[in-house]
C-alpha positions as CSV (number, residue, x, y, z in Angstrom):
1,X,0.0,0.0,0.0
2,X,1.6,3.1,-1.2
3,X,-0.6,5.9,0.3
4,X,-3.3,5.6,2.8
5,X,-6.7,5.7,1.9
6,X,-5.9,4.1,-1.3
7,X,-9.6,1.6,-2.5
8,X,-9.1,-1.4,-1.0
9,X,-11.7,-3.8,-0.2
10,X,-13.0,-4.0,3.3
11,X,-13.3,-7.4,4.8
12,X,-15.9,-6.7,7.3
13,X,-15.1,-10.3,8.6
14,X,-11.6,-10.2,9.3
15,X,-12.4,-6.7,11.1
16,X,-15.1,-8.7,13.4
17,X,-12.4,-11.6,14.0
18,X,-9.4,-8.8,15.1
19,X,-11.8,-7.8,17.2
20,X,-12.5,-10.6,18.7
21,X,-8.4,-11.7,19.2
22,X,-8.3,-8.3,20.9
23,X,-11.0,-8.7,23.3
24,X,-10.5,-12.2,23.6
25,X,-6.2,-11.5,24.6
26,X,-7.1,-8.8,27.3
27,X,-6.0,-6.2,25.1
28,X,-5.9,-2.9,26.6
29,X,-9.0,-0.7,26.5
30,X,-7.5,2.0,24.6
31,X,-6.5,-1.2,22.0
32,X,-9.9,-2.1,21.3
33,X,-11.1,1.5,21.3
34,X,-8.7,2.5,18.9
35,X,-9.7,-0.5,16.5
36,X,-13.8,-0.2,17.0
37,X,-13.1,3.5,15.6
38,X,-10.7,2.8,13.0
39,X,-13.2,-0.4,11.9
40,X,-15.8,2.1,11.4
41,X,-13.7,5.1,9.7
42,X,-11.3,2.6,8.2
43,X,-8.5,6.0,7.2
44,X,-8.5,8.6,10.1
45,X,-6.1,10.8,12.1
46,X,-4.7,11.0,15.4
47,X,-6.8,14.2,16.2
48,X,-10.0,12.5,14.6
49,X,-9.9,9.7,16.5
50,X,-9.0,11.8,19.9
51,X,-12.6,13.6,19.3
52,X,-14.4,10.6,18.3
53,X,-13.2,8.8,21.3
54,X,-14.8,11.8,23.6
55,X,-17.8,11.8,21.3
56,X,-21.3,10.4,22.7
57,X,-20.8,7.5,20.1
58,X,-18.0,6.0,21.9
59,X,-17.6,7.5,25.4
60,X,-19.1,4.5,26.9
61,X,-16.3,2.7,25.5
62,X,-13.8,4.8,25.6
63,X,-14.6,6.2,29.0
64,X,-10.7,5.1,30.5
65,X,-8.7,5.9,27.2
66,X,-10.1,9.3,25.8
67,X,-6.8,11.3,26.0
68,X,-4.2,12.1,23.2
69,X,-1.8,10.3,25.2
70,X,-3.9,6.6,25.6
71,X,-5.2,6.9,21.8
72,X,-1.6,7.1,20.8
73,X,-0.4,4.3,22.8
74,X,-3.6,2.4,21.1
75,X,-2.5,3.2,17.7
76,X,1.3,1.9,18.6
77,X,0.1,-1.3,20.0
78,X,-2.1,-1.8,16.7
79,X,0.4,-1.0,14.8
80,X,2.7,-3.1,16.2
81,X,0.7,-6.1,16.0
82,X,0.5,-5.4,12.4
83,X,-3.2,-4.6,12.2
84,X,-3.0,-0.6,11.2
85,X,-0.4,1.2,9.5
86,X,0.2,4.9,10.1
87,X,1.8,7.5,7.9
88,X,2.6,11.0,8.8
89,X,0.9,13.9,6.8
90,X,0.1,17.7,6.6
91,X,-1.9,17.8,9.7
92,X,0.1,15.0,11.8
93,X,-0.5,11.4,11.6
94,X,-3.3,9.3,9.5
95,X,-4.4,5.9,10.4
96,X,-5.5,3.0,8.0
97,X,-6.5,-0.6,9.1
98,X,-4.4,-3.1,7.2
99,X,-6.4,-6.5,5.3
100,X,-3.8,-9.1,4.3
């Protein structure tokens, strides 16, 4: 994948199964509220997902991990188990879930 946000096809089923391995392994909260947003926006920033995370649509959810600080450490942990990739851009970083 050269740039984010690039068509790919969405495999709604391999989202549902991540989600499942996260929840499943203990994962920490900001983990799985990191990858519910991105499994609905799919390409988002940092700052995106920080104000989505305090939204009424997630707050519930993302009651103990709704600071910059937690939704980065989120998006590291994804990343490093391979299941987002990040790329830095005009207005900081964008965020893309990955479907191999």
């Amino acid at each position: 994948m050269d740039e984010l946000g690039d068509k790919l096809p969405i495999d709604h089923e391999l989202i549902k199964e991540n989600m499942r391995k996260l929840v499943n392994s203990d994962s920490r909260p900001e983990v799985i509220c990191v990858y519910k947003i991105l499994s609905k926006c799919h390409v988002i920033s940092t700052n995106d997902i920080v104000k989505l995370a305090i939204s009424p649509e997630y707050e519930k959810e993302c009651i103990s991990c709704a600071s910059a600080e937690s939704i980065y450490r989120g998006l590291r942990l994804l990343q490093e188990l391979g299941l987002i990739v990040g790329k830095i851009s005009k207005g900081g970083y964008v965020w893309q879930l990955v479907f191999c």
